[in-house]
C-alpha positions in Angstrom: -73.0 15.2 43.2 -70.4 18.0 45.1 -70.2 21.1 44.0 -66.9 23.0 44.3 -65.4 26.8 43.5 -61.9 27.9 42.5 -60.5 30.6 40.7 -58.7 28.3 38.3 -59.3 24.4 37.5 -56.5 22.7 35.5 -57.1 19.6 33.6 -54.2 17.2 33.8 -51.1 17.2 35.8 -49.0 16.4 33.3 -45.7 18.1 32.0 -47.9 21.2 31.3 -50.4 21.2 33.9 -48.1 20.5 36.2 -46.7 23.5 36.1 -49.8 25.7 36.0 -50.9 24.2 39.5 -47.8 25.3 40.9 -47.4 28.9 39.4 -50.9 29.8 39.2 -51.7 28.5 43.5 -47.5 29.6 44.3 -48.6 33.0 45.1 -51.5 32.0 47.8 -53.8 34.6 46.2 -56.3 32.0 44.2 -57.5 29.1 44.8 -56.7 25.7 42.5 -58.1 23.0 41.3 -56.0 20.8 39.6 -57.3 17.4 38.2 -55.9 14.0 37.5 -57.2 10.9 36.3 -54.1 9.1 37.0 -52.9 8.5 41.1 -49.4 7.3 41.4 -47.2 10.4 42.3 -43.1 11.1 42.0 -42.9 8.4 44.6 -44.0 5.8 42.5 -40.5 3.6 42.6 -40.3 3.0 39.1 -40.7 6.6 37.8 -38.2 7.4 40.3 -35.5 5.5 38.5 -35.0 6.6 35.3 -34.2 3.1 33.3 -37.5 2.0 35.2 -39.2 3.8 32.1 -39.1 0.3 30.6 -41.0 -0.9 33.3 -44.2 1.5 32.6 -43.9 1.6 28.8 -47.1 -0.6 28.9 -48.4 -0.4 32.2 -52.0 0.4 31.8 -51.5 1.4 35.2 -49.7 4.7 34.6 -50.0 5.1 31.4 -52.7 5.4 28.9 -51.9 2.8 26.3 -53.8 4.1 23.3 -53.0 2.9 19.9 -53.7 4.5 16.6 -55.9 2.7 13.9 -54.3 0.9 11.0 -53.6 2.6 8.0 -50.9 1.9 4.6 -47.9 3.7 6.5 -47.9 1.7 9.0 -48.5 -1.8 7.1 -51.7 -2.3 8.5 -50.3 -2.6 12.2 -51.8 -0.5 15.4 -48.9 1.1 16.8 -48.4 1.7 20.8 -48.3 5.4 22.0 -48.1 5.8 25.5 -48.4 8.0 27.4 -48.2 8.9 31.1 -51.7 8.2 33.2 -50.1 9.5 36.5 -49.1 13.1 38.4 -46.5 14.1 35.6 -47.8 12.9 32.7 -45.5 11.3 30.2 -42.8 13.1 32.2 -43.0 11.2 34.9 -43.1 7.7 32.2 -40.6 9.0 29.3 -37.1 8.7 28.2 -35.9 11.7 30.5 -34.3 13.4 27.1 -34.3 17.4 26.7 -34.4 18.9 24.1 -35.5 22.6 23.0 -36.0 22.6 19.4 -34.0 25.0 17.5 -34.7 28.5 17.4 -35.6 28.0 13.8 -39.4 26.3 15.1 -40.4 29.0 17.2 -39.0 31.5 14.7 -41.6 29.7 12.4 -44.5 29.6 15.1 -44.6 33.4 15.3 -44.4 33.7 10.9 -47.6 31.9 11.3 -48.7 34.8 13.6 -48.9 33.5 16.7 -46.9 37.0 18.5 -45.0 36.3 21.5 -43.7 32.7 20.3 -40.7 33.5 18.5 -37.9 32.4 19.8 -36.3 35.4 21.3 -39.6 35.0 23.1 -39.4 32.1 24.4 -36.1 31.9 25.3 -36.3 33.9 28.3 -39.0 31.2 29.6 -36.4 28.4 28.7 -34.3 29.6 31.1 -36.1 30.7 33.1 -37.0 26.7 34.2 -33.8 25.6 33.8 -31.0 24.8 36.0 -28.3 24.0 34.0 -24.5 23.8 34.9 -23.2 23.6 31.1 -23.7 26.3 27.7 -23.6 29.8 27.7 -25.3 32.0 29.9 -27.1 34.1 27.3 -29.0 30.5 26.3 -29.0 28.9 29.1 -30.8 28.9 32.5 -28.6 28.3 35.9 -31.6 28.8 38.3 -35.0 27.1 37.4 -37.0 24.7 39.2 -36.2 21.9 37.2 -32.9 20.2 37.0 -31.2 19.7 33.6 -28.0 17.2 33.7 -25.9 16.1 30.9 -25.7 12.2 30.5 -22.5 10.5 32.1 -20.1 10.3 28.6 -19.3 7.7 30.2 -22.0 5.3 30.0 -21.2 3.5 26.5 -17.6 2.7 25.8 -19.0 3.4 21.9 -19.3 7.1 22.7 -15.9 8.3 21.4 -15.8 6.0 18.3 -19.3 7.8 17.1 -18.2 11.2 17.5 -14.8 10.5 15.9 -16.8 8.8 13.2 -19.5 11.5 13.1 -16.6 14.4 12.6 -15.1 12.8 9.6 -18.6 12.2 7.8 -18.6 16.2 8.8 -20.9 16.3 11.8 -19.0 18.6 14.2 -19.2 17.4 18.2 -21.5 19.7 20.0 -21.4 20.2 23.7 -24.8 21.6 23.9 -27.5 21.3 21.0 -29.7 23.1 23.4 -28.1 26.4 22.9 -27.5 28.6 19.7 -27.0 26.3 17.2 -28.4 22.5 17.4 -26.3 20.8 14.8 -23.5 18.0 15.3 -23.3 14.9 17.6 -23.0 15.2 21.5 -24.4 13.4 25.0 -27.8 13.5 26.0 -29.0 16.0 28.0 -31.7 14.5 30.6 -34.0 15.6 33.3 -32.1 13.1 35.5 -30.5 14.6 38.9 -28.4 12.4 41.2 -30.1 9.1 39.5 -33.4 10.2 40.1 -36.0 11.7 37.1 -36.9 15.0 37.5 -40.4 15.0 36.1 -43.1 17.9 36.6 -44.9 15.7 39.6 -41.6 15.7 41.4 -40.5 19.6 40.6 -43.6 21.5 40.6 -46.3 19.5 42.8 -44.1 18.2 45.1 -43.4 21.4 46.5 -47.0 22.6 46.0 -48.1 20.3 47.5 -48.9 21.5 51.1 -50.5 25.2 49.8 -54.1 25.5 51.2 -54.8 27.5 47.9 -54.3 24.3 45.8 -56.3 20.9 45.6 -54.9 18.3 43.7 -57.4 15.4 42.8 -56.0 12.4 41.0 -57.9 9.1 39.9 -60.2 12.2 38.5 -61.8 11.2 34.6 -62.7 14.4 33.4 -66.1 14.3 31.6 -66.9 17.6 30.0 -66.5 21.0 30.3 -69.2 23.5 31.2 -70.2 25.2 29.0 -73.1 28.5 28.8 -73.8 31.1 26.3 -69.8 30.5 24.7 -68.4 30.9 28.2 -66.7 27.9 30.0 -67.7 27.9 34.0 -65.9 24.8 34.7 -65.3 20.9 34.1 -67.7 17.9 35.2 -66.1 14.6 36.3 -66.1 11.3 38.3 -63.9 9.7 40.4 -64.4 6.3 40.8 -67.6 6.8 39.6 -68.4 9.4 41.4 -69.6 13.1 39.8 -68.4 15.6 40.7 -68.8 19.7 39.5 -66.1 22.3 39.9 -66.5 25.6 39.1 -64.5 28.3 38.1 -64.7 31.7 38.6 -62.0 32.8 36.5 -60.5 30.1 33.8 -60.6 26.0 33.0 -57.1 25.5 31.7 -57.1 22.1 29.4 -53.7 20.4 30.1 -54.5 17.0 28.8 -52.4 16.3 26.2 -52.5 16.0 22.4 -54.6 12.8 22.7 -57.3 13.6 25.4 -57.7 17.3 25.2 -59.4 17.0 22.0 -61.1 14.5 23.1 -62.6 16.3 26.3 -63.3 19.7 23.9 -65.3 17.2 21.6 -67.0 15.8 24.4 -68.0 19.2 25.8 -69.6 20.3 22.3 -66.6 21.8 20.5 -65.5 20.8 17.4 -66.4 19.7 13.8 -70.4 19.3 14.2 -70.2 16.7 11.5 -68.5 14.5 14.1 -70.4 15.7 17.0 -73.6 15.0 15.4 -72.9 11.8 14.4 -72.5 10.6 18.4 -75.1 12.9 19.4 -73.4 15.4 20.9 -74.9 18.9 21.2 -72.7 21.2 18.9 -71.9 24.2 21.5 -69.5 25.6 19.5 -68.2 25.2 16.1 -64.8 24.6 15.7 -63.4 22.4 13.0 -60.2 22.1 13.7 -60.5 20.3 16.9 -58.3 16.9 16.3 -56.7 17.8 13.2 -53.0 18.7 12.3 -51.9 15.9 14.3 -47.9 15.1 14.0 -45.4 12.8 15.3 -41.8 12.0 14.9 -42.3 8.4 13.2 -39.1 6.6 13.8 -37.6 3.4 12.1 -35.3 1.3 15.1 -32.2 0.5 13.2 -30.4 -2.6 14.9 -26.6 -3.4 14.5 -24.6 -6.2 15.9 -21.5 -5.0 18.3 -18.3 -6.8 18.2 -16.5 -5.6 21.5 -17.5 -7.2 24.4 -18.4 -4.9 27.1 -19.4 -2.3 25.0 -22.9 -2.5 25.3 -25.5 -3.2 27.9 -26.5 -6.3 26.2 -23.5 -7.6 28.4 -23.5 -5.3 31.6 -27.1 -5.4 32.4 -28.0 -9.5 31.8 -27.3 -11.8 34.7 -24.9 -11.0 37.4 -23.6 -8.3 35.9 -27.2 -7.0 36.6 -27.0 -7.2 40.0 -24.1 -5.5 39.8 -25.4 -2.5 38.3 -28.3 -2.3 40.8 -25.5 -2.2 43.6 -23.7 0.7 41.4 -27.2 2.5 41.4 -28.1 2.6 45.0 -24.6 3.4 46.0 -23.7 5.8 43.6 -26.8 7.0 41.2 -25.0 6.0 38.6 -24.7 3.0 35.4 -27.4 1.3 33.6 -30.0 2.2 35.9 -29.6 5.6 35.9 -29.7 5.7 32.0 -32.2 8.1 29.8 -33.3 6.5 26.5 -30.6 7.7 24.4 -27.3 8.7 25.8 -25.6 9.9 22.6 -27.9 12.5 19.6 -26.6 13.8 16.4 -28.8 16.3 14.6 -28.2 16.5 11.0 -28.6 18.0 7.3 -29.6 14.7 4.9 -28.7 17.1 1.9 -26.8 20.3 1.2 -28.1 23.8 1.2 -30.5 23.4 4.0 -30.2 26.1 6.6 -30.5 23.9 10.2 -30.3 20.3 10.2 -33.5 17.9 9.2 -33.0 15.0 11.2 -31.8 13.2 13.7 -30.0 9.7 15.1 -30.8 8.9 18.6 -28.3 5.7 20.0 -29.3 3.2 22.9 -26.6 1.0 23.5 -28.5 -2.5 23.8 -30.7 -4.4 21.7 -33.8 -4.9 23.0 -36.8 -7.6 22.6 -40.5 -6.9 23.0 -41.6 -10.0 25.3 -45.2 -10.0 25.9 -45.4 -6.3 25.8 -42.7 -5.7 27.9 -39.2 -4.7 27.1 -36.2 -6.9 28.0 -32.5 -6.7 27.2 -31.4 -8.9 24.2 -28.9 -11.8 24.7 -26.9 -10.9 21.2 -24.5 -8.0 21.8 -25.3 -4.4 19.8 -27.0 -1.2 19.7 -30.5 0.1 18.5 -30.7 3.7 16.7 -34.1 5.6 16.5 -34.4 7.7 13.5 -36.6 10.6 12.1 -37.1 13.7 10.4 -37.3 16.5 12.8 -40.1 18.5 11.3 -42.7 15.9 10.2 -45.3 17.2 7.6 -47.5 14.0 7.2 -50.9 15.2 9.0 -53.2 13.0 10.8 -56.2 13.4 13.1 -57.7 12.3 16.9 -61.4 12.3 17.0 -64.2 10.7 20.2 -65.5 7.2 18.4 -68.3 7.9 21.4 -70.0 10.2 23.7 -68.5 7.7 26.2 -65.8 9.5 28.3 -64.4 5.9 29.2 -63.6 5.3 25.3 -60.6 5.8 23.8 -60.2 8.4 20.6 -59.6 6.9 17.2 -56.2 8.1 16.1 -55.5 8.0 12.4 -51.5 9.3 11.6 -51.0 9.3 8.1 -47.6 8.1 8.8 -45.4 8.8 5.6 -48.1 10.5 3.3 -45.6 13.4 3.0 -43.1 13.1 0.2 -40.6 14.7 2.9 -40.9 12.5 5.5 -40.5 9.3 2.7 -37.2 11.0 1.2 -35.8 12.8 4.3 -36.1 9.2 6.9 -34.5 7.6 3.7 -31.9 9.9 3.8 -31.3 10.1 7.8 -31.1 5.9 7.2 -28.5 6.2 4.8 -26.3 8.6 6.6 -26.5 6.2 9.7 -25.2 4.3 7.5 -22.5 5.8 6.6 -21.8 6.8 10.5 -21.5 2.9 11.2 -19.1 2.0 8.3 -16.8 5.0 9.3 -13.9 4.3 11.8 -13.1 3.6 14.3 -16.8 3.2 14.7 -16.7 0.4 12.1 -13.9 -1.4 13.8 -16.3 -2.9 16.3 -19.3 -3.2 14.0 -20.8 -6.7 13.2 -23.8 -6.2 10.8 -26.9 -4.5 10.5 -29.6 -6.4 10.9 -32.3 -4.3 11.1 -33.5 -3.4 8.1 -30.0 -5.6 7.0 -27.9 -4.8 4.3 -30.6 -6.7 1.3 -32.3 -3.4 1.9 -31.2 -1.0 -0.7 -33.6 0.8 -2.8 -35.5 3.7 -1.6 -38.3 1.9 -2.1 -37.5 -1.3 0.1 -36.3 0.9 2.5 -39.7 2.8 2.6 -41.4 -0.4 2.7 -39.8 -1.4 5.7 -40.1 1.6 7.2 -44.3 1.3 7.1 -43.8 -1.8 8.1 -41.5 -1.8 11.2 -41.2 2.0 12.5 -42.6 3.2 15.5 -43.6 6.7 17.0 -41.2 8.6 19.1 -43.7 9.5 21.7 -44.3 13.1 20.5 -47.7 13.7 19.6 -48.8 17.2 18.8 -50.6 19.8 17.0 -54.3 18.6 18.0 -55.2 21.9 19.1 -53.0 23.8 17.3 -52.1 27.8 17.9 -52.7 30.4 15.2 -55.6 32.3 13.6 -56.7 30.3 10.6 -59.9 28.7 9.9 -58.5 25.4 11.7 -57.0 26.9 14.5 -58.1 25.9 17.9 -56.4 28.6 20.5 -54.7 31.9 19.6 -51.8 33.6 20.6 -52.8 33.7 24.4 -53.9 30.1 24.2 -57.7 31.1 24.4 -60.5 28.7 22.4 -61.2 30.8 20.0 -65.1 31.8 20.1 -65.0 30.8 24.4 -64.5 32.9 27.1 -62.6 31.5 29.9 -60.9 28.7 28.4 -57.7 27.7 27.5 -55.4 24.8 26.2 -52.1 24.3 27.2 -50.2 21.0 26.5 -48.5 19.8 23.6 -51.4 20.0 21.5 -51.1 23.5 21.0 -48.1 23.1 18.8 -48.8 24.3 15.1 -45.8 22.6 14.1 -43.7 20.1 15.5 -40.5 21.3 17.4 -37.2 19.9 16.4 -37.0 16.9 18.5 -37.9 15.9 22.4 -41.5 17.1 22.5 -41.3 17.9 27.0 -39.0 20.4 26.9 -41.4 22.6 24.8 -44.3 21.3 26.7 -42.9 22.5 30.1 -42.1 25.7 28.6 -45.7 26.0 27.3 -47.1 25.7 30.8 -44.9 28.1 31.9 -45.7 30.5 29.4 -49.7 29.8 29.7 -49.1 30.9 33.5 -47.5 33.8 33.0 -50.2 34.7 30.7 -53.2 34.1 33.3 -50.7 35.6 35.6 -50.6 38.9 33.8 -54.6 39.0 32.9 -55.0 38.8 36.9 -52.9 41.4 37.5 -54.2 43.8 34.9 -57.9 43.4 36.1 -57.2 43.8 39.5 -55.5 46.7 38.8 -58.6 48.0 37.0 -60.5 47.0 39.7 
């Protein structure tokens, strides 16, 4: 076994972690560890173009490809969340859509009493990672690492018949829902430069990547943390069956995600010692509310058929026409293959006197099959929304089902337990709806055939939800910020009850943000850093 000393080891290079390896080794003063139990870097072809994101949806490769158990919201089935096993995390695997949240969420994260989150807080960390040519300069950030486009309008012919049938149904067009005020219908913005994905391996450890202060280690399964007399002196783990020890003389930072940093805390002894008990694990620390409070945007795929030829990719991007785009990509960066997941958002009130809106319609201009796991372009001619409420209140939970580091965690959603989530997805249905049987948008609709127009009732439309939605990809909460009794990390991100350890990922979240979860992610890791940054500074001072 080797035996290794930094000032700082983070776990995961993901969207979080990421960015902690480059800010916390950027000023050459301490040394960094940085571990990764995925390998492929930015340079990876398909995470380099962005519509290649179909290509690692289930590539076990590069991405995890966990599953949550069956349960009654979601009809008994297992239901696919990936996420990214590779320098970048899921933002080096995921639909390349940014999106903030509305002031409203981190408004709510500091009423909870987590100081410092609000989000006249965390604005100022927003832009600061931004570049950003569009919005006002008060909101937005012009000279940040990572680079923040806007979707060409141009991509689906359909664009300008859904706004014009947005603003009669009363959804304004919005020309940045990133800024002041989220509501109303406009184009994606992406983390998509010149045709090429900007994700965290590419902006942050790229350029990092050269500093003698920082070691970066992928194919590296953390095991456990180390752990004496509630003080955290580093991580244990393998690679390729290897051990390893690193030590740190200052912090472990956690940046594994809402699915494995619970995990890795329940494997080193923290948690609920009911569970650890029952798989033998030594209880080191008691915390119960490891794993809980998990949330995720649960998001019925509404299918309609389009009349217009050429107005969808179900006609550009089969055959020939292909080809064709592949030639448009290389020569220009531009057309199908430089596509995020959802060109076109509209964010939404389902019913009146609410103060910001509650949901959301996300458009991808194709229909798409599932072929063997993999996603392929549909021969019949239409588009497929993705649907949800924006701030989820149905809880579920991620617990270790061994002492095995190699074994997945069981994860149990609780899709649709909330009565708001039932009522408000019914609602965010019906209104997309009503979008797609307003003109002009109407004028080139066929019919809806997913869930099809013999679904009516609130109750078969509920049904059908259970029985066909998927996630959106934005798991969170599983270590959730704040000082109750099921709090993991407070205000500073610190375990509660363990010195020199922190979590920073998306699992912090005590709530879920109003849409895109890597936006807030990246933002969390720049705000963790700061943090460290600013204890550093403070103790040398004193010293």
């Amino acid at each position: 076994m080797t035996k290794t000393e930094y000032d700082y080891i983070v776990v995961g290079a993901g969207s979080a972690g990421a960015v902690l390896a480059n800010r916390l080794s950027e000023s050459g003063e301490y040394k960094v560890l940085c571990l990764e139990a995925g390998t492929e870097g930015s340079g990876y072809f398909w995470s380099r173009v962005p519509i290649g994101m179909a290509k690692l949806i289930n590539r076990p490769a590069v991405n995890w490809c966990f599953s949550s158990e069956p349960d009654e919201g979601s009809g008994g089935r297992r239901i696919p969340i990936p996420r990214g096993k590779m320098l970048g995390g899921s933002s080096s695997i995921n639909g390349m859509v940014f999106v903030r949240g509305q002031p409203q969420d981190y408004d709510h994260w500091a009423q909870l009493g987590n100081r410092g989150w609000s989000y006249s807080d965390v604005l100022p960390i927003f832009k600061k990672m931004e570049s950003y040519d569009g919005g006002s300069n008060e909101t937005r950030g012009r000279d940040g690492i990572l680079r923040v486009t806007d979707e060409s309008p141009d991509i689906c012919p359909l664009h300008d018949r859904m706004i014009a049938a947005a603003e009669k149904i009363g959804i304004p067009y919005t020309k940045d829902y990133n800024g002041a005020s989220q509501e109303g219908i406009g184009i994606t913005q992406v983390t998509i430069n010149k045709g090429r994905r900007q994700s965290t391996a590419y902006c942050h450890l790229d350029p990092a990547r050269n500093r003698t202060n920082l070691t970066i280690v992928s194919g590296a399964m953390a095991e456990t943390l180390i752990l004496k007399d509630k003080t955290c002196h580093g991580v244990k783990y393998s690679v390729n069956g290897v051990k390893h020890e690193a030590i740190a003389k200052r912090e472990v930072i956690v940046s594994t995600g809402s699915i494995n940093s619970p995990k890795l805390l329940e494997l080193s002894g923290i948690g609920d010692p009911e569970i650890l008990n029952k798989f033998s694990i030594d209880v080191k620390h008691e915390l119960p509310g490891v794993g809980r409070n998990l949330r995720d945007h649960y998001s019925p795929r509404m299918r309609f058929t389009i009349t217009e030829k050429g107005a969808t990719f179900n006609d550009n991007a089969r055959g020939w026409r292909l080809a064709a785009e592949a030639i448009k990509y290389a020569a220009t960066g531009k057309g199908f293959f430089a596509m995020c997941a959802a060109p076109i958002r509209m964010y939404f009130k389902t019913r009146e006197g609410l103060a910001s809106p509650d949901a959301a319609i996300a458009m991808t201009p194709f229909l798409y099959d599932s072929v063997d796991g993999q996603l392929q372009i549909s021969k019949q001619r239409g588009v497929t929304l993705n649907i949800n409420v924006l701030r989820s209140e149905s809880l579920g939970d991620i617990h270790i089902q061994s002492a095995d580091p190699m074994v997945p965690p069981a994860i149990h959603f609780n899709f649709m337990s909330a009565p708001y989530d039932r009522e408000g997805t019914v609602a965010a249905m019906r209104k997309a709806r009503e979008l797609f049987s307003t003109s002009p948008l109407s004028d080139v609709v066929g019919e809806e055939i997913g869930p099809g127009p013999e679904c009516q009732s609130d109750e078969d439309i509920v049904n059908w939800i259970k029985n066909n939605a998927e996630t959106t990809y934005h798991p969170v909460g599983t270590c959730k910020m704040g000082s109750d009794n099921f709090a993991v990390v407070d205000e500073e991100l610190k375990v509660h009850g363990i010195e020199g350890l922190r979590v920073a990922d998306a699992s912090i979240m005590p709530t879920l943000t109003s849409g895109n979860t890597n936006a807030p992610s990246i933002m969390i890791g720049e705000k963790c850093a700061e943090m460290i940054l600013k204890t550093a500074a403070i103790l040398k001072e004193a010293a």
